[in-house]
C-alpha positions as a printed Julia matrix, in Angstrom:
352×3 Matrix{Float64}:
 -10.34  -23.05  -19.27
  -9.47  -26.17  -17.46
  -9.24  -27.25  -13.57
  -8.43  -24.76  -11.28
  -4.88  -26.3   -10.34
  -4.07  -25.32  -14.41
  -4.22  -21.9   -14.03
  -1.19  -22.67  -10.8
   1.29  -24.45  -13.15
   0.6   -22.98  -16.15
   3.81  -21.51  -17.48
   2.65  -19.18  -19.67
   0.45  -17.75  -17.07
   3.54  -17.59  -14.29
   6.02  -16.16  -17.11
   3.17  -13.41  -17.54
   2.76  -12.28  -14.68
   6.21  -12.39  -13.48
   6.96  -10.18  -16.35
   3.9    -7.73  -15.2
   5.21   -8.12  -11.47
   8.86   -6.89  -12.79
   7.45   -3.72  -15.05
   4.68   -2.67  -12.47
   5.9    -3.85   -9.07
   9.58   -3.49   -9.62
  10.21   -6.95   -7.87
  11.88  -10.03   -8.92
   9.44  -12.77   -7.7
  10.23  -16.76   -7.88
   8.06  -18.85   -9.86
   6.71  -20.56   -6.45
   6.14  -17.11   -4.89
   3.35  -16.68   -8.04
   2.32  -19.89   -8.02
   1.38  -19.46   -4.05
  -0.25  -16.07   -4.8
  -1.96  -17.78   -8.22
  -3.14  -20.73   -5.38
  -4.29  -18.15   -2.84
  -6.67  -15.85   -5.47
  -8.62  -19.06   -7.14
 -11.21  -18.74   -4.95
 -12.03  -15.55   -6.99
 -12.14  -17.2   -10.29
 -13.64  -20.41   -9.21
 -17.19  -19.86  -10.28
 -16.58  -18.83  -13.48
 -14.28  -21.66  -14.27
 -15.66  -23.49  -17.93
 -17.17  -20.09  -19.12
 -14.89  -19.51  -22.43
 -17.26  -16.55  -22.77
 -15.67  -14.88  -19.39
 -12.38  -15.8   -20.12
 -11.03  -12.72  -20.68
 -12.96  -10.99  -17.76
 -11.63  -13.94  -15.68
  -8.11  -13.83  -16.62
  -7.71  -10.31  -15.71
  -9.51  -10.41  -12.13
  -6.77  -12.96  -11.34
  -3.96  -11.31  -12.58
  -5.16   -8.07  -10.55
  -5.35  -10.23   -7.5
  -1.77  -11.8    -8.24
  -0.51   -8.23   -8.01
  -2.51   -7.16   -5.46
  -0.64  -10.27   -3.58
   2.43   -8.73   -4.81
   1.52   -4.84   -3.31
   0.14   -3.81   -6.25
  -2.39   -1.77   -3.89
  -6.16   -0.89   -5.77
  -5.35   -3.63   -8.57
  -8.48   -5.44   -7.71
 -10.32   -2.5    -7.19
  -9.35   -1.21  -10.74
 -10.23   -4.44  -12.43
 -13.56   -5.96  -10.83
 -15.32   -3.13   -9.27
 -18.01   -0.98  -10.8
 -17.39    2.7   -10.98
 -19.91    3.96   -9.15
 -19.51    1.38   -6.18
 -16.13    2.96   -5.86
 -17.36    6.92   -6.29
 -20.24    5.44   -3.41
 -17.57    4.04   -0.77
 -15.92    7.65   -0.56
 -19.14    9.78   -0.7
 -21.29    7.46    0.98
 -24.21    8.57   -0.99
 -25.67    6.38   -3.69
 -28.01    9.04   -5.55
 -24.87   11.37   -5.59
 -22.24    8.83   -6.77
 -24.83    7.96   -9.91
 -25.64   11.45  -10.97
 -21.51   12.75  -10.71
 -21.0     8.87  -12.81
 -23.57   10.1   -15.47
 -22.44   13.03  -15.34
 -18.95   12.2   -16.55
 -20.31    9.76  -19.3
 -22.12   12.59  -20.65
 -18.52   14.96  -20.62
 -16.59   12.73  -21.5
 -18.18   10.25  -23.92
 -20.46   12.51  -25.48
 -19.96   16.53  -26.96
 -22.32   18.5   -24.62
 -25.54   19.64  -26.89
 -25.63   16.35  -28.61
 -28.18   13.62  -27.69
 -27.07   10.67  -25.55
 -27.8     7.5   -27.58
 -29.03    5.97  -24.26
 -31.6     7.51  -21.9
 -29.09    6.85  -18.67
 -31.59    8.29  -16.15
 -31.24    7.69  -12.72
 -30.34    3.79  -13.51
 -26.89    2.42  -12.49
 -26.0     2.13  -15.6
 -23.22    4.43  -15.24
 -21.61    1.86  -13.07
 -20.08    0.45  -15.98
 -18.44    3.53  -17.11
 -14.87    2.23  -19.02
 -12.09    3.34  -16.63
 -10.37    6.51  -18.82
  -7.4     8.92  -18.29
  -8.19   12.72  -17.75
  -5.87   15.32  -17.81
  -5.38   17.74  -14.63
  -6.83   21.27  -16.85
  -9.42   19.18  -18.06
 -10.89   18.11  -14.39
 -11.26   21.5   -13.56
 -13.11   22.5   -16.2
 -15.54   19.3   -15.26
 -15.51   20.07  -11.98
 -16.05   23.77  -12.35
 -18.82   23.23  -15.07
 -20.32   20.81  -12.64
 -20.79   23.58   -9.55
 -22.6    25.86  -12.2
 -25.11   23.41  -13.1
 -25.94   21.84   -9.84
 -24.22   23.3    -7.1
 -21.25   22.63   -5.07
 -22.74   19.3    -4.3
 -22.63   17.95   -7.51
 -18.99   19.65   -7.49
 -17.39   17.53   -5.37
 -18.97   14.48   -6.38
 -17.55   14.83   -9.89
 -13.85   15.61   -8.02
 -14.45   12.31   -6.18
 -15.31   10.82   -9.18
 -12.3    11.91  -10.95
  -9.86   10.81   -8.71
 -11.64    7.43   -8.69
 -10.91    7.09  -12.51
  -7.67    8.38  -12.63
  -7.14    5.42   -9.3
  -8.24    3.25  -11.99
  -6.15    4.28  -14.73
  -3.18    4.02  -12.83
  -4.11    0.57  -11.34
  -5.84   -1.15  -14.18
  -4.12   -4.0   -15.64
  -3.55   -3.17  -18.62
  -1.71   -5.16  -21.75
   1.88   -5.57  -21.11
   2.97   -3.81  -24.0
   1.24   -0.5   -22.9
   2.77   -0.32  -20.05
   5.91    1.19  -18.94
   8.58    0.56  -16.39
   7.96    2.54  -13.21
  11.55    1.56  -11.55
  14.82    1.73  -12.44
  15.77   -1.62  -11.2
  14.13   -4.81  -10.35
  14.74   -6.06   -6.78
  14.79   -9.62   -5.6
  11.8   -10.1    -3.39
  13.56  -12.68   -1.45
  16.38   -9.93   -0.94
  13.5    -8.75    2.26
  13.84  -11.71    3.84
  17.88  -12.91    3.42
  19.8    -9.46    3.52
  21.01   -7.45    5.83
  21.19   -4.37    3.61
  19.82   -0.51    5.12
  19.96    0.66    1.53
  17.45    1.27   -0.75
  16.73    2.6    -4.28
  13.57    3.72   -3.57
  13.74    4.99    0.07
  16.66    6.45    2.2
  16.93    2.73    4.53
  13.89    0.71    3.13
  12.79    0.3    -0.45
   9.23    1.38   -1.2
   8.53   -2.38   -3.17
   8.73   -3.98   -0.37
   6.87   -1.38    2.02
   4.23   -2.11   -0.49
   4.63   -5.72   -0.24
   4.71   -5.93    3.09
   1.2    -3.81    2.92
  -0.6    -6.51    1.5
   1.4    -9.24    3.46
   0.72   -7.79    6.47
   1.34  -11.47    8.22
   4.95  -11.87    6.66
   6.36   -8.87    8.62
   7.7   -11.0    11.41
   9.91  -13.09    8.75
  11.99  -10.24    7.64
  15.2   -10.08    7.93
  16.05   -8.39   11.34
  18.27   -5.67   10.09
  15.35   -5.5     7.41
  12.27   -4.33   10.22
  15.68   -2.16   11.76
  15.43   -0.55    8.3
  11.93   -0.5     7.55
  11.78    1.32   11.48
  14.21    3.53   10.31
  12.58    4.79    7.02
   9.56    5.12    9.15
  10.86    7.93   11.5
  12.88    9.67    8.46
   9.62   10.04    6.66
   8.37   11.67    9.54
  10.92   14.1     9.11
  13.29   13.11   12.11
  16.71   13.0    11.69
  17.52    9.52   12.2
  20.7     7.36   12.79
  20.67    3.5    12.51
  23.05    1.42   14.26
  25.43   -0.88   13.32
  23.15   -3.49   13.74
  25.47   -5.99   15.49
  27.42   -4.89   19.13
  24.9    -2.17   19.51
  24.73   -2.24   23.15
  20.67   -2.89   22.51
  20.1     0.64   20.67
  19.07    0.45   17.25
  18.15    3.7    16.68
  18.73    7.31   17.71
  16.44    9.9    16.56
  16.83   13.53   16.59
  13.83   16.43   15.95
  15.01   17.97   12.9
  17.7    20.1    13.4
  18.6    19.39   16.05
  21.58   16.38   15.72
  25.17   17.49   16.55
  27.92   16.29   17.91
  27.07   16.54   21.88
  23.38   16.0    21.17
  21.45   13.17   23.32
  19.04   11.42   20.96
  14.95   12.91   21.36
  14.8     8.92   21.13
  16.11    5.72   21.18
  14.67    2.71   19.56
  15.12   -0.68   20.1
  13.62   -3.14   17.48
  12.3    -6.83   18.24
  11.19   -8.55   15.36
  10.1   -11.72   17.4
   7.05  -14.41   17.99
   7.57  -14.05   21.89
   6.38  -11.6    23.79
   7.76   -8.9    25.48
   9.27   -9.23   28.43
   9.19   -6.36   31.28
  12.99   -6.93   31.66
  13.28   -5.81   28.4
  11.53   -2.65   29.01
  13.38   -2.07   32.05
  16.56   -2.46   29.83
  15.33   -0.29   27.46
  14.58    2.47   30.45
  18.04    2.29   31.53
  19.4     2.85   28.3
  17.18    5.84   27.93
  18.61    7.6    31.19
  22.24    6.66   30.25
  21.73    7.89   26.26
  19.48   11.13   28.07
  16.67   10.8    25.65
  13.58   12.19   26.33
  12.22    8.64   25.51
  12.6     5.13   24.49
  10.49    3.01   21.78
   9.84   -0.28   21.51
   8.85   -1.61   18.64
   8.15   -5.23   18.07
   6.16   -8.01   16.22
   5.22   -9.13   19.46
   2.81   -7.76   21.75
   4.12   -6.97   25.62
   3.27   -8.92   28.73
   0.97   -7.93   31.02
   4.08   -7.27   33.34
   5.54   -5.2    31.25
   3.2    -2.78   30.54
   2.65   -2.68   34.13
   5.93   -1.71   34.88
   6.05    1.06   32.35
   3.26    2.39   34.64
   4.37    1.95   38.1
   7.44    3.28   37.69
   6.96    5.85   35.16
   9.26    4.75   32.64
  10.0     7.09   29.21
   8.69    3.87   27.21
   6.14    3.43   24.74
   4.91    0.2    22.66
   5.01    0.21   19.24
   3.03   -3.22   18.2
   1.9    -4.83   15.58
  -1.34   -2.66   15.29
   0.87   -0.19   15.07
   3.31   -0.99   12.52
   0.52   -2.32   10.12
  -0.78    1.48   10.64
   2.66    2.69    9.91
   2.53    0.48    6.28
  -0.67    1.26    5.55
   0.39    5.28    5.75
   3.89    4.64    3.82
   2.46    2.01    0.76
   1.84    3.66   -2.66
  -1.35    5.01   -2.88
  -1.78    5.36   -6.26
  -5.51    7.19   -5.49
  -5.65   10.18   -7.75
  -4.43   12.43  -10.2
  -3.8    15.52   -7.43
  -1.18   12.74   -5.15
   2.17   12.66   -6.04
């Protein structure tokens, strides 16, 4: 299989997997972007490294982890992980996440009254259970049959371990040629960190490729584009169901945003908030804040945000309190949570 520093300049490898990035990701990525993602995931493939026999094994677990890199969020998890490890994270009962495992191999592989050619037992045997595709009427059934022969227990176990293979049939890597396109368009990953654009394809202000990017590169946030995290604060808020307006970006008198409570926008309607966006290494100041709390009283919001890639000052918080300011902190705990909530799940058949 050769030195690990192969598998990082290996063209047919990069043209691979940028083709799998375009079809499954929807993102135009450079050929240095996948050779740093290729660099960063070798630690995973090390070991194996001079084992023809676990080529193929190996060569998929790295291009699930490329994609993972890429936002391709459960990729990994599709690939490497037994079945029943994955059934056992969400039910947190190992007994249970065998028996609802077996109990699928039994449905699924095998007619019921015929004899399994392997006595399965309790074993975890069923761990290794070949990620499958069910359809929606059919997991009823399972589930339903299920309750009547062990209870409501058993039940839910078999629902959990549904959605876990359907998870996996969404996210496994499969061969290129079985796969179809999921967007209309590719987009130019480095399009997140040069352009000013608020538009997106997938997304009213911020395109869901890179909200799932930016999931998994959690540490790249505060390289954006500014008018980029203006955006990505934007879509934020709208997917909450505000009605939100986003500045001009440039001469905006320091308010990015205004947000409105559904419904309620109009022409003489003051903002429910305003937002100011600071997608900086230095931390907050508490004359910022104090900014922002004028701008609050003149706009008469009910509040002001600030959200940022930097944590406050001491001073500033301390402000906020003394003088009872309408200002809260949005940080960076806070926007990873945001992220986390917005990336594609891709976790069951019963999510859109």
């Amino acid at each position: 299989m050769g030195a690990p520093w192969d598998w990082v300049n290996d063209r047919s490898h990069i043209e691979l997997l940028s083709e799998i990035i375009g079809i499954k990701l929807g993102l135009a990525a450079t050929s240095d972007q996948i050779k740093q993602a290729t660099k960063e995931n070798l630690h995973r493939i090390e070991p194996h490294l001079g084992t023809s026999a676990e080529y193929k094994a190996v060569n998929s677990t790295l291009r699930a982890a490329v994609l993972e890199k890429f936002g391709y969020h459960g990729a990994l998890r599709a690939t490497g992980q037994p079945i029943v490890t994955g059934i056992n994270e969400r039910l947190n009962n190992l007994d249970l996440a065998i028996q609802a495992a077996e109990f699928m191999i039994g449905r699924i592989y095998y007619p019921v009254g015929q004899p399994h050619p392997v006595d399965l037992g309790p074993s975890p045997l069923a761990a290794y259970i070949t990620p499958i595709h069910v359809e929606p009427d059919r997991t009823r059934e399972l589930v339903e049959e299920a309750r009547k022969l062990a209870g409501q227990a058993l039940a839910d176990a078999v629902a959990v371990a549904l959605d876990e293979i359907a998870f996996r049939y969404a996210r496994g890597v499969i061969p290129l040629g079985a796969s179809e396109r999921a967007w209309e368009n590719s987009l130019e990953l480095a399009e997140l960190f040069k352009s000013e654009s608020a538009t997106a394809t997938y997304g009213r202000f911020f395109d869901q490729r890179f909200i799932d990017y930016l999931a998994a590169n959690f540490d790249q946030l505060g390289q954006i584009n500014w008018r980029k995290f203006e955006a990505l604060t934007a879509e934020h808020f709208h997917r909450q169901g505000f009605e939100v307006e986003l500045g001009a970006g440039r001469n905006d008198n320091g308010v990015d945003l205004r947000i409105w409570e559904s419904g309620a926008q109009g022409e003489d309607a003051a903002p429910t908030i305003i937002v100011q966006c600071k997608r900086e290494k230095k931390k907050i100041e508490k004359v910022v804040v104090k900014a922002l709390a004028a701008d609050v009283a003149w706009e008469g919001a009910r509040q002001g945000l600030l959200v940022a890639t930097a944590e406050w000052l001491p001073g500033a918080r301390e402000v906020v309190k003394t003088r009872r300011y309408p200002v809260r902190e949005v940080n960076p705990a806070a926007l990873k949570e945001w992220l986390m909530t917005m990336r594609s799940s891709g976790s069951g058949i019963w999510l859109p």
